[in-house]
C-alpha positions in Angstrom: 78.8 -60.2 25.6 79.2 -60.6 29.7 77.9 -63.6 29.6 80.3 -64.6 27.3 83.1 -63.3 29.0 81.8 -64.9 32.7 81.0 -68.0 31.1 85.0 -67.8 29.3 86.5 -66.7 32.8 84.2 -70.2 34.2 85.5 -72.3 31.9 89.4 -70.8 32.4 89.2 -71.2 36.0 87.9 -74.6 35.5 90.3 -75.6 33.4 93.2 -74.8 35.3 92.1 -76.6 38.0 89.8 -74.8 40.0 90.4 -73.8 43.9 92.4 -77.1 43.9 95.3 -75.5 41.8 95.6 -72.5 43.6 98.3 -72.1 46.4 97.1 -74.3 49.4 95.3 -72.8 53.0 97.9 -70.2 54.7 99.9 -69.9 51.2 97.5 -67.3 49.8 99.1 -64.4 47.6 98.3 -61.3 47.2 94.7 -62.9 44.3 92.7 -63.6 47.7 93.7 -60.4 49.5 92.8 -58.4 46.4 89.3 -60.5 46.6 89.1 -58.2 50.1 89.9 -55.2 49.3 88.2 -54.4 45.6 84.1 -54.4 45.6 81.9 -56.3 44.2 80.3 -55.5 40.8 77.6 -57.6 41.0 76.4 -56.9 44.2 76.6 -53.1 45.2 77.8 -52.6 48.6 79.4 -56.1 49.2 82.9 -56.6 48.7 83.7 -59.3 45.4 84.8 -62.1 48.3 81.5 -61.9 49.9 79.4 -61.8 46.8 77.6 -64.9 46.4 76.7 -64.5 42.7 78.2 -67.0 39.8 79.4 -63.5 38.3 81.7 -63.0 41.3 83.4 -66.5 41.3 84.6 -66.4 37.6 85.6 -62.9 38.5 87.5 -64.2 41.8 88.8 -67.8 39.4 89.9 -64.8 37.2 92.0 -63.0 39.6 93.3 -66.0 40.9 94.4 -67.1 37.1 96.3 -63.5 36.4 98.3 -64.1 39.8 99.2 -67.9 39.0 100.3 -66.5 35.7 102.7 -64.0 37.0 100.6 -60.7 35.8 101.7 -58.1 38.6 99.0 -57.1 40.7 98.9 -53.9 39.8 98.7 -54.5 36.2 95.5 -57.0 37.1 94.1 -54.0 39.7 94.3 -51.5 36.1 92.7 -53.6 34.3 90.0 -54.0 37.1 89.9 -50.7 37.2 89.8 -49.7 33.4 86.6 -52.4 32.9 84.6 -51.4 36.2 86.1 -47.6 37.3 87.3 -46.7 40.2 83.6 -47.9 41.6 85.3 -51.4 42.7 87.6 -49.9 45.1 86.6 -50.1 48.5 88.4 -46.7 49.4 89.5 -44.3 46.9 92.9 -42.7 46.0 94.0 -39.7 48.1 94.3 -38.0 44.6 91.7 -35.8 42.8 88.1 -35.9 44.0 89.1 -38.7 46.2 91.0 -36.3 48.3 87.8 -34.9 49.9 86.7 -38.0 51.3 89.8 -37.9 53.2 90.0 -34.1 53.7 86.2 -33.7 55.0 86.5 -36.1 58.2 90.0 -34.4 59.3 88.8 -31.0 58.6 85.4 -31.7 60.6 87.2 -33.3 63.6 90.0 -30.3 64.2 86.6 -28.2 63.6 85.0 -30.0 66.7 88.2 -30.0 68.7 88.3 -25.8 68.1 84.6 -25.6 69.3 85.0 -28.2 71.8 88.1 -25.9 73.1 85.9 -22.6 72.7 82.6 -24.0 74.4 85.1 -25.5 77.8 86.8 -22.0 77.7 84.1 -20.5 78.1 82.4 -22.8 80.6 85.9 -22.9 82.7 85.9 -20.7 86.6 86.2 -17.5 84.5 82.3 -17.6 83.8 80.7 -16.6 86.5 83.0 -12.9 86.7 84.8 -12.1 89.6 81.9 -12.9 92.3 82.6 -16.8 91.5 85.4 -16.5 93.1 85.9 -16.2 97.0 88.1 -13.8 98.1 91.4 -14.9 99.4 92.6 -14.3 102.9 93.2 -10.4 103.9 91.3 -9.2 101.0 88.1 -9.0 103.1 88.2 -7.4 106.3 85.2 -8.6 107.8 86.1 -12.3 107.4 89.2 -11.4 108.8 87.5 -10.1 112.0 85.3 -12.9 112.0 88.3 -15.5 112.0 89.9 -13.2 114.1 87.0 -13.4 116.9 86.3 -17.4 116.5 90.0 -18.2 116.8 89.8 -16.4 120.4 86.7 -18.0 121.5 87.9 -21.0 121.3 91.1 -20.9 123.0 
Protein backbone atom coordinates (compact mmCIF):
# COMPACT_ATOMS: atom_id res chain seq x y z
CA UNK A 1 0.00 0.00 0.00
CA UNK A 2 3.05 2.80 0.70
CA UNK A 3 4.55 1.74 -2.03
CA UNK A 4 1.72 2.43 -3.97
CA UNK A 5 1.10 5.61 -2.68
CA UNK A 6 5.13 6.80 -3.07
CA UNK A 7 5.21 5.32 -6.28
CA UNK A 8 1.52 7.55 -7.16
CA UNK A 9 3.07 10.81 -5.41
CA UNK A 10 6.49 9.85 -8.01
CA UNK A 11 4.52 9.64 -10.87
CA UNK A 12 2.28 12.99 -9.82
CA UNK A 13 5.30 15.03 -9.27
CA UNK A 14 6.65 13.82 -12.47
CA UNK A 15 3.93 14.51 -14.24
CA UNK A 16 3.49 17.98 -13.44
CA UNK A 17 6.74 18.67 -14.32
CA UNK A 18 9.08 17.98 -11.70
CA UNK A 19 11.42 20.67 -9.89
CA UNK A 20 11.20 22.44 -13.27
CA UNK A 21 7.55 23.53 -12.70
CA UNK A 22 7.86 24.63 -9.45
CA UNK A 23 8.36 28.45 -8.70
CA UNK A 24 12.05 29.33 -9.87
CA UNK A 25 15.30 29.92 -7.22
CA UNK A 26 14.45 32.98 -4.65
CA UNK A 27 10.53 32.50 -5.58
CA UNK A 28 10.10 29.58 -3.12
CA UNK A 29 6.59 29.51 -1.11
CA UNK A 30 5.84 28.44 1.89
CA UNK A 31 6.20 23.94 0.06
CA UNK A 32 10.04 24.35 0.55
CA UNK A 33 9.97 26.13 3.94
CA UNK A 34 7.58 23.46 5.23
CA UNK A 35 10.32 20.81 3.78
CA UNK A 36 12.40 22.58 6.83
CA UNK A 37 10.50 22.69 9.37
CA UNK A 38 8.34 19.08 9.45
CA UNK A 39 10.74 15.80 10.04
CA UNK A 40 11.42 13.27 8.12
CA UNK A 41 9.46 9.93 8.20
CA UNK A 42 11.80 7.94 6.64
CA UNK A 43 14.70 8.85 8.36
CA UNK A 44 14.29 9.38 12.18
CA UNK A 45 16.08 12.39 13.39
CA UNK A 46 16.59 14.17 9.95
CA UNK A 47 14.39 16.74 8.85
CA UNK A 48 12.22 15.58 5.35
CA UNK A 49 14.61 18.22 3.21
CA UNK A 50 17.69 16.52 4.31
CA UNK A 51 16.41 12.95 3.89
CA UNK A 52 17.99 11.40 1.11
CA UNK A 53 15.63 8.52 0.61
CA UNK A 54 13.24 8.13 -2.67
CA UNK A 55 10.38 8.08 0.04
CA UNK A 56 11.22 11.68 0.95
CA UNK A 57 11.36 13.17 -2.56
CA UNK A 58 7.76 12.04 -3.61
CA UNK A 59 6.84 13.16 -0.21
CA UNK A 60 8.63 16.72 -0.81
CA UNK A 61 7.18 16.49 -4.99
CA UNK A 62 3.99 16.00 -2.91
CA UNK A 63 4.10 19.07 -0.85
CA UNK A 64 5.26 20.94 -3.61
CA UNK A 65 1.99 19.66 -5.78
CA UNK A 66 -0.68 20.64 -2.77
CA UNK A 67 1.00 24.31 -2.74
CA UNK A 68 0.97 24.68 -6.70
CA UNK A 69 -2.62 23.59 -6.32
CA UNK A 70 -3.72 26.20 -3.98
CA UNK A 71 -4.46 23.68 -0.82
CA UNK A 72 -3.60 26.09 2.25
CA UNK A 73 -0.70 25.08 4.07
CA UNK A 74 -2.34 24.37 6.93
CA UNK A 75 -4.77 22.15 5.47
CA UNK A 76 -1.59 20.13 3.70
CA UNK A 77 0.34 20.40 7.50
CA UNK A 78 -3.24 18.43 8.89
CA UNK A 79 -3.12 16.14 6.64
CA UNK A 80 0.68 15.56 7.38
CA UNK A 81 -0.12 15.45 10.55
CA UNK A 82 -3.33 13.09 10.58
CA UNK A 83 -1.13 10.32 8.28
CA UNK A 84 2.32 10.59 10.35
CA UNK A 85 1.18 12.23 14.13
CA UNK A 86 2.51 14.92 15.56
CA UNK A 87 6.03 12.83 15.28
CA UNK A 88 6.88 14.98 11.96
CA UNK A 89 7.02 18.18 13.71
CA UNK A 90 10.23 19.32 14.48
CA UNK A 91 8.98 21.19 17.76
CA UNK A 92 5.66 20.48 19.28
CA UNK A 93 2.61 22.63 20.03
CA UNK A 94 2.72 24.72 23.29
CA UNK A 95 -0.64 22.83 24.01
CA UNK A 96 -1.15 19.59 26.03
CA UNK A 97 1.81 17.38 26.68
CA UNK A 98 3.74 19.59 24.51
CA UNK A 99 3.55 22.25 27.08
CA UNK A 100 6.24 20.58 29.28
CA UNK A 101 8.81 20.56 26.82
CA UNK A 102 8.52 24.26 26.96
CA UNK A 103 7.71 24.46 30.65
CA UNK A 104 10.69 22.18 31.97
CA UNK A 105 13.66 24.37 30.43
CA UNK A 106 12.11 27.75 31.86
CA UNK A 107 11.19 26.29 35.10
CA UNK A 108 14.90 24.74 35.38
CA UNK A 109 16.65 27.96 34.38
CA UNK A 110 14.64 30.41 37.07
CA UNK A 111 15.48 27.32 39.39
CA UNK A 112 19.35 27.93 38.68
CA UNK A 113 19.05 31.64 38.69
CA UNK A 114 17.39 31.19 42.55
CA UNK A 115 20.33 28.86 43.59
CA UNK A 116 22.76 30.81 41.73
CA UNK A 117 21.28 33.95 43.76
CA UNK A 118 21.29 31.78 47.14
CA UNK A 119 24.91 30.23 46.76
CA UNK A 120 26.52 34.26 45.83
CA UNK A 121 24.46 35.48 48.85
CA UNK A 122 25.89 33.41 50.81
CA UNK A 123 29.47 33.58 49.47
CA UNK A 124 29.09 37.69 49.45
CA UNK A 125 31.50 39.86 52.57
CA UNK A 126 28.76 38.76 55.08
CA UNK A 127 30.46 35.17 55.29
CA UNK A 128 33.13 35.43 57.22
CA UNK A 129 30.88 37.26 60.48
CA UNK A 130 31.92 40.36 61.74
CA UNK A 131 35.82 39.62 61.99
CA UNK A 132 35.99 39.87 58.05
CA UNK A 133 35.48 43.13 58.33
CA UNK A 134 38.09 45.75 59.49
CA UNK A 135 37.00 48.11 61.85
CA UNK A 136 36.45 51.57 60.68
CA UNK A 137 38.30 54.54 61.93
CA UNK A 138 37.59 55.48 65.85
CA UNK A 139 36.14 52.17 66.54
CA UNK A 140 39.50 50.79 67.73
CA UNK A 141 41.47 52.67 70.02
CA UNK A 142 44.59 51.21 69.64
CA UNK A 143 44.91 51.86 65.97
CA UNK A 144 43.95 55.13 66.73
CA UNK A 145 46.93 55.58 69.04
CA UNK A 146 49.04 53.91 66.69
CA UNK A 147 48.16 56.41 63.72
CA UNK A 148 48.18 58.85 66.30
CA UNK A 149 52.02 58.20 67.23
CA UNK A 150 53.22 57.51 63.41
CA UNK A 151 51.59 60.70 62.20
CA UNK A 152 53.98 62.57 64.84
CA UNK A 153 57.08 60.83 64.06
CA UNK A 154 57.03 61.77 60.96
CA UNK A 155 56.58 65.35 61.00
Amino acid sequence: MRRGAVAFLLGSYLLLGGPAAGPAHGEEGWGYDMAHELMSPFCPGRALAECPSGSADALRAWILAQEEAGVPREEVEARLREQYGDTILQRPEARGVGLVAYAIPVATLLLGGLLLGVFLRRQGPAAGGSDARAPAPGEDPELERRLEEELRASS
